[in-house]
ZADOVEX-468961 format. One record per residue: residue in one letter; x, y, z of N, C-alpha, C in turn. Coordinates in Angstrom, 2 decimals. Example, Ala and Ser with C-alpha at 12.3 -4.5 7.8 and 13.67 -1.06 7.14 Angstrom:
// residues 2
<r vovex="A" n_c1="13.19" n_c2="-5.69" n_c3="7.80" ca_c1="12.30" ca_c2="-4.50" ca_c3="7.80" c_c1="13.20" c_c2="-3.30" c_c3="7.80"/>
<r vovex="S" n_c1="12.85" n_c2="-2.25" n_c3="7.08" ca_c1="13.67" ca_c2="-1.06" ca_c3="7.14" c_c1="12.90" c_c2="0.03" c_c3="7.87"/>
//
This chain:
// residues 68
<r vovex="X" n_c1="18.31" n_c2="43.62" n_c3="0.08" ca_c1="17.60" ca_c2="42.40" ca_c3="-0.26" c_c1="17.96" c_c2="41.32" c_c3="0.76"/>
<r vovex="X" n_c1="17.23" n_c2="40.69" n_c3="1.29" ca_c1="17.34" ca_c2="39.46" ca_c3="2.32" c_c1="18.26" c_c2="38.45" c_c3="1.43"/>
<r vovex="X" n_c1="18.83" n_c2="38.14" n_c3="2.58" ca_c1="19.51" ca_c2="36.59" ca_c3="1.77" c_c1="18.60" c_c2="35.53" c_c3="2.20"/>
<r vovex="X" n_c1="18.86" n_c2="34.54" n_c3="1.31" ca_c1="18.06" ca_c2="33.18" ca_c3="1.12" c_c1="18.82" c_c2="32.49" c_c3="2.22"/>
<r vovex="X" n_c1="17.15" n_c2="31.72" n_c3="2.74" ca_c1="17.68" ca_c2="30.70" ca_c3="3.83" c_c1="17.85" c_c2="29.61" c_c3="3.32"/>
<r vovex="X" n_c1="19.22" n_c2="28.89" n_c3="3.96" ca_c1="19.75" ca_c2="27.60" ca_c3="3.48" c_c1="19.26" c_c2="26.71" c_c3="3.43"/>
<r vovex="X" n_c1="17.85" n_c2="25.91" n_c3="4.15" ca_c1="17.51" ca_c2="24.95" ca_c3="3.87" c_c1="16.02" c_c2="24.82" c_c3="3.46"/>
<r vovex="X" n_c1="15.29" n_c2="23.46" n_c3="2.95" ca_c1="14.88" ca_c2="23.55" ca_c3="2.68" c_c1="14.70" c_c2="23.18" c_c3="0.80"/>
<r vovex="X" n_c1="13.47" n_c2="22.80" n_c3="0.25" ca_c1="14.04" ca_c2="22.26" ca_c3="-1.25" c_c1="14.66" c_c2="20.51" c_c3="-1.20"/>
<r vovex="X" n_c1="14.46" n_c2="20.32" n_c3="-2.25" ca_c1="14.61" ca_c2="18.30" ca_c3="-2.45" c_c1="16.09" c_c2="18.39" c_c3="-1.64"/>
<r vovex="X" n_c1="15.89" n_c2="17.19" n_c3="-0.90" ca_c1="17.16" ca_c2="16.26" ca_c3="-0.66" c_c1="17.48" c_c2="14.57" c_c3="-1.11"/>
<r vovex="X" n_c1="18.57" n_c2="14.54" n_c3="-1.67" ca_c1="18.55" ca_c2="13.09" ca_c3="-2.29" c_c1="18.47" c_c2="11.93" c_c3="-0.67"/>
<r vovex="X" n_c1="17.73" n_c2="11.08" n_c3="-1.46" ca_c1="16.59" ca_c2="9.98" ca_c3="-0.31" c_c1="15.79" c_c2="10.39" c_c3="0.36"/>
<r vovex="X" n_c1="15.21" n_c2="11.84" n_c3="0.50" ca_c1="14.37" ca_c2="11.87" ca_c3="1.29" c_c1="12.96" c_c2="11.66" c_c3="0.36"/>
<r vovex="X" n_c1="11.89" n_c2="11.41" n_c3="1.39" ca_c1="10.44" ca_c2="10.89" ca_c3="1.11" c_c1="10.58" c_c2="9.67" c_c3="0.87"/>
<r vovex="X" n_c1="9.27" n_c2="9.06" n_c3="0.19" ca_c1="8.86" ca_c2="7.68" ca_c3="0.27" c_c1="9.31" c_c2="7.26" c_c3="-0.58"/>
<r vovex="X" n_c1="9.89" n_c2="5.90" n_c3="-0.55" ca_c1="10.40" ca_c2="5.41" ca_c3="-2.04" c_c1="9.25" c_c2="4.44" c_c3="-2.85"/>
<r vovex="X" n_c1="9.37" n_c2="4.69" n_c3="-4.06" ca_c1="8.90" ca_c2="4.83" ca_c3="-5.09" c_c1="8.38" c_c2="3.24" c_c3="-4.87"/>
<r vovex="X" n_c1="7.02" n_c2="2.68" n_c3="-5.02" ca_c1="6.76" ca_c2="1.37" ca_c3="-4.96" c_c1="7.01" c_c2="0.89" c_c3="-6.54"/>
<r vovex="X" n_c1="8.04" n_c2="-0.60" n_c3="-6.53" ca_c1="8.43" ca_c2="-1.02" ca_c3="-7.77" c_c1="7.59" c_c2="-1.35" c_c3="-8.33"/>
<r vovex="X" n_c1="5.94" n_c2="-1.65" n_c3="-7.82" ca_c1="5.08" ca_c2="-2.34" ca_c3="-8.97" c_c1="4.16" c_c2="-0.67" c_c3="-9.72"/>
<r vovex="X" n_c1="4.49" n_c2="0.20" n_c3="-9.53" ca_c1="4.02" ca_c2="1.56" ca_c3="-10.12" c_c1="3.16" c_c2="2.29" c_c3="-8.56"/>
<r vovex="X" n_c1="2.65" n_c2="3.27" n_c3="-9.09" ca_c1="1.49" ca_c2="3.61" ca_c3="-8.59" c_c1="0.54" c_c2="3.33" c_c3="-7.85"/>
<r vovex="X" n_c1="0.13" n_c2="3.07" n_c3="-6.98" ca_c1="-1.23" ca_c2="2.61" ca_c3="-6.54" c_c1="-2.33" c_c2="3.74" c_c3="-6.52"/>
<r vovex="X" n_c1="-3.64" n_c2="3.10" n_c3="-6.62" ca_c1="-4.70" ca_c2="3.75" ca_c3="-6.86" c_c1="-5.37" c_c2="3.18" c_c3="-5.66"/>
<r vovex="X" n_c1="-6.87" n_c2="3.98" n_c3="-5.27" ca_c1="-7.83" ca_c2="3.74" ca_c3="-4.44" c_c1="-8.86" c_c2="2.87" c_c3="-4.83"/>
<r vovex="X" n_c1="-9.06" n_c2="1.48" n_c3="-4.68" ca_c1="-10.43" ca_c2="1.04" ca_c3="-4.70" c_c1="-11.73" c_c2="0.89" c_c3="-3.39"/>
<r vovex="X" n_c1="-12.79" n_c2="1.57" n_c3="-4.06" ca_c1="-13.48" ca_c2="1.11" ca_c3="-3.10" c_c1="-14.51" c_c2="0.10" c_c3="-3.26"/>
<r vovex="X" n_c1="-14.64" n_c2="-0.68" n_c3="-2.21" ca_c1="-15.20" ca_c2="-1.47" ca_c3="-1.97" c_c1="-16.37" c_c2="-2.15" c_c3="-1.01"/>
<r vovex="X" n_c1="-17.45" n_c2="-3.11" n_c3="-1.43" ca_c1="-18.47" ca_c2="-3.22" ca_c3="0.09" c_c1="-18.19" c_c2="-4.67" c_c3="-0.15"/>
<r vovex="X" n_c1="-17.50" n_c2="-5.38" n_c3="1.83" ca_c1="-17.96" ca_c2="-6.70" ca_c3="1.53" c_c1="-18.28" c_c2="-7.32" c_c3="3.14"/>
<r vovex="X" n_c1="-18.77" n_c2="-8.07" n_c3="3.46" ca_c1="-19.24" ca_c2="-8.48" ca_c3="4.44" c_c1="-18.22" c_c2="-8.14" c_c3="5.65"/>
<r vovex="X" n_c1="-18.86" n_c2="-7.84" n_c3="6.73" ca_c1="-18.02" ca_c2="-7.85" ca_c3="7.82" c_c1="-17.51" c_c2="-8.88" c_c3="8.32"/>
<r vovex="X" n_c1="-17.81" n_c2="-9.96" n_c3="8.33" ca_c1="-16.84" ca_c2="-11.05" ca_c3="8.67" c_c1="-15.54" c_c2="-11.53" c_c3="7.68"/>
<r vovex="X" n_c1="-15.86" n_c2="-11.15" n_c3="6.10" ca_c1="-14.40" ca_c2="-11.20" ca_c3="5.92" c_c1="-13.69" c_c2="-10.48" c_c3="6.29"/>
<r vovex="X" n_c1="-14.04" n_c2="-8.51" n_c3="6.08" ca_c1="-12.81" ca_c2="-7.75" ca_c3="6.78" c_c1="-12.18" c_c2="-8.36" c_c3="8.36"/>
<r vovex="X" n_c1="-13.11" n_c2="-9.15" n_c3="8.98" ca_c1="-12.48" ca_c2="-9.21" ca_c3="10.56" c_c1="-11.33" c_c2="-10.38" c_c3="10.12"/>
<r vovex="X" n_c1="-11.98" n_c2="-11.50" n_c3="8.85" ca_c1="-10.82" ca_c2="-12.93" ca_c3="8.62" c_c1="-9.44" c_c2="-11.95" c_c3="8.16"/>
<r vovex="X" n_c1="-10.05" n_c2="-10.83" n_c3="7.04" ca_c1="-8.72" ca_c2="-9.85" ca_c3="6.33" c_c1="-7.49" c_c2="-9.41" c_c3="8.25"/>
<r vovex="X" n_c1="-8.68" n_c2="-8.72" n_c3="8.91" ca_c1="-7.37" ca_c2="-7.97" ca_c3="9.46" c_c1="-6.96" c_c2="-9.17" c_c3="10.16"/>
<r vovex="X" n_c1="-7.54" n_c2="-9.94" n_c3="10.97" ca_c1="-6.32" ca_c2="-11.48" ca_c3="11.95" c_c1="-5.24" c_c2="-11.66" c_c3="10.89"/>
<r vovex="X" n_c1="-5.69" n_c2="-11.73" n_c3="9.70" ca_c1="-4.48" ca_c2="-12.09" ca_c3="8.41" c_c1="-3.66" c_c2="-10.97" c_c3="8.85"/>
<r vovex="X" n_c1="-3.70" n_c2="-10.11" n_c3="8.61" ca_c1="-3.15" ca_c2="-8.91" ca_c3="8.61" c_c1="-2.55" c_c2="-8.82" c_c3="9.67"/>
<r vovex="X" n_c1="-2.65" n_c2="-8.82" n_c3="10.67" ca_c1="-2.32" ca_c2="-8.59" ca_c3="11.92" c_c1="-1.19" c_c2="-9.96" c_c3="12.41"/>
<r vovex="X" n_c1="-1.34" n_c2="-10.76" n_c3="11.45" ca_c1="-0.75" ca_c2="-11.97" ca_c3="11.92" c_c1="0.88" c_c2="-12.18" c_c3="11.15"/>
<r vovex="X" n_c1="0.21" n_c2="-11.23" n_c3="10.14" ca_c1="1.16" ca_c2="-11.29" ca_c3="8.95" c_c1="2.27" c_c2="-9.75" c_c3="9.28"/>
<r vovex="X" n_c1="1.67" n_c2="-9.09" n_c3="10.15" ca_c1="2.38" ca_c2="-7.86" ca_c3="10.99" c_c1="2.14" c_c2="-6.83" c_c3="9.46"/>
<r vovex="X" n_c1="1.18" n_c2="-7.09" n_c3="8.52" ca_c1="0.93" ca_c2="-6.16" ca_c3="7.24" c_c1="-0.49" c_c2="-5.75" c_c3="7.91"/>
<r vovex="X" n_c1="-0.92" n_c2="-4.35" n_c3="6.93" ca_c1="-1.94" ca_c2="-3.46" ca_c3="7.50" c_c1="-2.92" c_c2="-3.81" c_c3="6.32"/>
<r vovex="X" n_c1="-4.16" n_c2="-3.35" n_c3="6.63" ca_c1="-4.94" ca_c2="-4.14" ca_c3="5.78" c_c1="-5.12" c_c2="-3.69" c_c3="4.01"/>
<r vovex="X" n_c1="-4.33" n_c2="-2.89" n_c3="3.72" ca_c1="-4.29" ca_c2="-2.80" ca_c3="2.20" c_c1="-2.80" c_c2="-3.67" c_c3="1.95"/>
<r vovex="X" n_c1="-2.26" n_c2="-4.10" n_c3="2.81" ca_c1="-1.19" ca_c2="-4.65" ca_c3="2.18" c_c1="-1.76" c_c2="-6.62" c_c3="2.10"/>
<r vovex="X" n_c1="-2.76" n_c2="-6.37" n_c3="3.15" ca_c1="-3.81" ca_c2="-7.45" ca_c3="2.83" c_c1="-4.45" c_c2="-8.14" c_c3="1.93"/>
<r vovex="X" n_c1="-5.35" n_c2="-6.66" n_c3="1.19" ca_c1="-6.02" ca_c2="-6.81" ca_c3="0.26" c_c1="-5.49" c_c2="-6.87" c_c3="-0.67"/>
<r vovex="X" n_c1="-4.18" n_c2="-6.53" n_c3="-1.16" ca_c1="-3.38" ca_c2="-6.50" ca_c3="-2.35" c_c1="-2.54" c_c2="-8.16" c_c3="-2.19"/>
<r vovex="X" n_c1="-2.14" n_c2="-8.83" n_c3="-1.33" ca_c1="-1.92" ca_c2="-10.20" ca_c3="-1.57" c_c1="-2.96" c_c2="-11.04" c_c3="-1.53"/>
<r vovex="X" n_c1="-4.26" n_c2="-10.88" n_c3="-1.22" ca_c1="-5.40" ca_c2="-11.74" ca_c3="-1.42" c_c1="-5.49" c_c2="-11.16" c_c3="-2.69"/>
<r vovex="X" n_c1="-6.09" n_c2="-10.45" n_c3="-3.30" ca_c1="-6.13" ca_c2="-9.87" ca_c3="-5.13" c_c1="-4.94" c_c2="-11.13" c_c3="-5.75"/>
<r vovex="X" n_c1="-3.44" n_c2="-10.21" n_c3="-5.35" ca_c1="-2.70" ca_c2="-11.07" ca_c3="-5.94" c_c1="-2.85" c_c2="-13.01" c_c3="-5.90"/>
<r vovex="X" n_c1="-3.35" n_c2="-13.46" n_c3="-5.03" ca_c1="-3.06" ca_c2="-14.69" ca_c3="-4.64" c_c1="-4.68" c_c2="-15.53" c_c3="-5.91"/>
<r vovex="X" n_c1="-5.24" n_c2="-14.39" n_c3="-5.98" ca_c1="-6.29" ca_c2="-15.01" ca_c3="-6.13" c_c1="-6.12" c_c2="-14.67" c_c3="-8.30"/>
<r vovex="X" n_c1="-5.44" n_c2="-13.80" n_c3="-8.70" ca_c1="-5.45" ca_c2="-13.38" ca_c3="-10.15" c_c1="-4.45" c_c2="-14.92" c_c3="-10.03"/>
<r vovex="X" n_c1="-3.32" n_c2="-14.95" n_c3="-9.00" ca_c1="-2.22" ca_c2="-16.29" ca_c3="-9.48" c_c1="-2.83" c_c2="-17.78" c_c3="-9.72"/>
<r vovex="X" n_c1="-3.89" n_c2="-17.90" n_c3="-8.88" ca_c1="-4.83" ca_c2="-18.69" ca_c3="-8.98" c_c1="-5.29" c_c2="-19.02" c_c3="-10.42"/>
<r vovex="X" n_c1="-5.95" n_c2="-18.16" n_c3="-10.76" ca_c1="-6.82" ca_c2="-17.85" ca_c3="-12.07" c_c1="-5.99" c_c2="-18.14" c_c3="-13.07"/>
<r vovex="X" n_c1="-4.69" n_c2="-17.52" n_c3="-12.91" ca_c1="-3.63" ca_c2="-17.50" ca_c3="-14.37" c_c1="-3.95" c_c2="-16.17" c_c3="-14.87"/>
<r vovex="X" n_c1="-4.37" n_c2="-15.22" n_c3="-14.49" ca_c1="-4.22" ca_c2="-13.53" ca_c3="-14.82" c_c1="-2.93" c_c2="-13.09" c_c3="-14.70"/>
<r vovex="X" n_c1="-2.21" n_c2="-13.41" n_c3="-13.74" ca_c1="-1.22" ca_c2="-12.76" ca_c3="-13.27" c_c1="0.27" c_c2="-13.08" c_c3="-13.23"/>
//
């Protein structure tokens, strides 16, 4: 019988760590091309990629409201 190779199987810290606000899901969405171009300069300015964009405009805008 072969012996088992040693590696391989979970290691503690490896992969992505776990985002503290849960889960994220996919939304999709249609909205004018001139906001995505205002989204990514944000984005790009802010050195965040553009879902980390869209998730502080959401957020900024529920804090607004009092949703959130």
């Amino acid at each position: 019988m072969a012996k088992k190779k040693a590696w391989g199987g979970r290691r503690a810290g490896a992969g992505r760590p776990a985002n503290p606000e849960g889960k994220a899901v996919t939304v999709v969405v249609s909205v004018p091309k001139s906001l995505v171009t205002g989204l990514d300069d944000l984005a790009k300015s802010e050195g965040w990629n553009r879902s980390k964009a869209v998730t502080e405009a959401i957020r900024g805008l529920l804090k607004r409201k009092g949703s959130a």
